[in-house]
N, C-alpha and C positions, 0 to 999 in steps of 0.2 A: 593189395596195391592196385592203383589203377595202370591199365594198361595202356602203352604207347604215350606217358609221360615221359618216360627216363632217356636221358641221351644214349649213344651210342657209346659203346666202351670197350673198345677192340684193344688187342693185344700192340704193344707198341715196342719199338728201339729205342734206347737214350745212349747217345752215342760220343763220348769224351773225345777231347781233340787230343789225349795222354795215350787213345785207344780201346779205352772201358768201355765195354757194351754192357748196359741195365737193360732186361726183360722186365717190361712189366704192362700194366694198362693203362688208356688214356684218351682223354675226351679229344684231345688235340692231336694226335696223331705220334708216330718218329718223330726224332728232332735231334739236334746237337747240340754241345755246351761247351762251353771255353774248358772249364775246371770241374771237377767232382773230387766228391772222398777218396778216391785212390790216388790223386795225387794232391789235393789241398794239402799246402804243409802243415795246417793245426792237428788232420788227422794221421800223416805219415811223421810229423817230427822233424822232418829234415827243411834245411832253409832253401827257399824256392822262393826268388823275384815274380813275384804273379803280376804283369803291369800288362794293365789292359788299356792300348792306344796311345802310350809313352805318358801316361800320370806322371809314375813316379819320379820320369826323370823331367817334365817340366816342375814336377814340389820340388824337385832339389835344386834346380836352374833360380827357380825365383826365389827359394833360402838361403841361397848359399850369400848371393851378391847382400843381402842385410847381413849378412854371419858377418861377412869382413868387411863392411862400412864402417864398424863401430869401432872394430879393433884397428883400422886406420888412421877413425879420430883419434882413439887414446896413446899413440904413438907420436899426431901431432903435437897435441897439447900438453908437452912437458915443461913445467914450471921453472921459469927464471930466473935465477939466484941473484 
């Protein structure tokens, strides 16, 4: 190999906002992360609202109001005998 090509690659923290510390290396340094595998719910199983910056609840703000348009119209439009 040639020498004083390869980046530097020190020992680093990855540090979970749930509290998980990862030991491991990295061209980029320590750092932190919203979510990891100890508490992702695909890998723990259990249900957890993961909503990063209120997503979820603006998708459900702008669904809901077309959910019950529709069902407003079909209420009005009942046929006249």
């Amino acid at each position: 190999m040639k020498p004083d090509i390869h980046p530097v690659y020190p020992p680093a923290r990855i540090t979970c906002a749930c509290g998980a510390v990862i030991e491991t290396r990295s061209t980029r340094g320590s750092f932190s992360t919203e979510i990891c595998s100890a508490c992702h719910p695909f890998f723990t199983g259990k249900y957890k609202l993961v909503d990063t910056a209120g997503r979820v609840e603006r998708f459900r703000k702008k669904y809901e109001k077309k959910e019950a348009a529709p069902a407003a119209e079909k209420g009005a439009k009942t046929p006249k005998a």
